[in-house]
C-alpha positions, 0 to 999 in steps of 0.5 A: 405540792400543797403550797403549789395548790394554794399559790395556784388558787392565789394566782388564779383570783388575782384579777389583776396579777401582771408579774408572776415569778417562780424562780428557783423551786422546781427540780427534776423531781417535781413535773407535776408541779408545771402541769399545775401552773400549765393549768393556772395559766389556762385558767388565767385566760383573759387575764393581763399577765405581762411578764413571767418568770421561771429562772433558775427551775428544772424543765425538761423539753415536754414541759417546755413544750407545753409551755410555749403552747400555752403562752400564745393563747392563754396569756395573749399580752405577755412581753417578758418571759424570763428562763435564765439558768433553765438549763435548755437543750436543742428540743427546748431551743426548737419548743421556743423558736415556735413560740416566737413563730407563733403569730399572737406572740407578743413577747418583747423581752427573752431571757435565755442567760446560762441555759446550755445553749449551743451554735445549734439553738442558736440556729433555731432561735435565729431562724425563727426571728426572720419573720418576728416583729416584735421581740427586741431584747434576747438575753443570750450571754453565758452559753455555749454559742460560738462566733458561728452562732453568733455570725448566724444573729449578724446576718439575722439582723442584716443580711449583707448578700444582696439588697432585697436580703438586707431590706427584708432582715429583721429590723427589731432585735436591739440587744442580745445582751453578750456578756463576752468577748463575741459581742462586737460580732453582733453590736455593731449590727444591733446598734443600726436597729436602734431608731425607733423609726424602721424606714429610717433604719432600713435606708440606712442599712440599705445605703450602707452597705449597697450604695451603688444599687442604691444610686443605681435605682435613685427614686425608685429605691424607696417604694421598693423597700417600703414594699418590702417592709 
């Protein structure tokens, strides 16, 4: 607790601090210590903390929770935000879908490796990307996500069931970084979001897999999706 209290004032003064990693240090025992960082990060705000790390700690879901709300208005600019080996449950998955929900949420960059995550999270996480704009790389390998789960991010990034669901999939997400032997169920998807240039990537998600509706609807097709987007 003493050298919380001192890393705390530490952290608090660094005008400046972009990364602040504290990996491996927090047990089942120690919550106060995550009220105390909550509490620097609130007093942190306006600072330009970029990326944050806490892999390899122990926190329950009300302290996920209250991280998740911290973020979006205390650290406005931060992109990377890395939980490996948390140990995240079903209440957890639901704190940080609503994170990536919230709208100020400027996170790039997810790391959920080894976190006991479930088809259920992965559930949650999925549906909470259909209307993210930012997030472009979640880290998702060793859980305990199945085919199912992993069926739930191909049809997140494109929705094949008609042509407006496929304009209006999430464009964004490049990786998920599946270290197993799932990931050709979500590569192939993923690669189509690779371009930087999102008109071109919907078209070509468009005309891939709905060609006729795309001859069908000839010049009027453009306008309409870029409506979409």
């Amino acid at each position: 607790r003493q050298e919380m209290m001192k890393l705390c004032s530490v952290i608090v003064a660094a005008k400046n601090l972009a990364h602040l990693e504290i990996a491996y240090s927090i047990d089942e025992d120690d919550h106060d210590l995550f009220s105390m960082l909550l509490q620097t990060l609130r007093d942190m705000e306006g600072h330009s903390l970029n990326s944050l790390g806490l892999q390899g700690n122990t926190i329950e879901a009300a302290s996920m929770t209250s991280i998740t709300s911290t973020i979006p208005f205390y650290c406005p600019n931060l992109e990377v935000l890395n939980l490996q080996d948390t140990t995240i449950g079903l209440h957890s998955c639901e704190a940080m879908a609503s994170l990536l929900r919230h709208p100020s949420s400027r996170l790039v960059w997810l790391n959920l490796w080894g976190c006991s995550i479930d088809d259920r999270g992965a559930l949650q996480l999925a549906d909470a990307l259909k209307r993210n704009n930012c997030l472009r790389t979640l880290t998702l390998g060793g859980n305990n996500i199945t085919s199912q789960g992993w069926g739930v991010f191909s049809t997140l990034v494109c929705n094949k069931s008609s042509l407006l669901n496929t304009v209006t999939s999430n464009h964004i997400l490049e990786c998920l970084e599946v270290n197993d032997e799932h990931q050709p169920l979500v590569d192939d998807f993923l690669d189509l979001n690779l371009s930087g240039d999102k008109r071109a990537v919907v078209m070509n998600k468009a005309i891939k897999f709905h060609l006729a509706d795309v001859v069908k609807m000839g010049v009027k097709l453009q306008p309409t999706i870029l409506a979409c987007i």
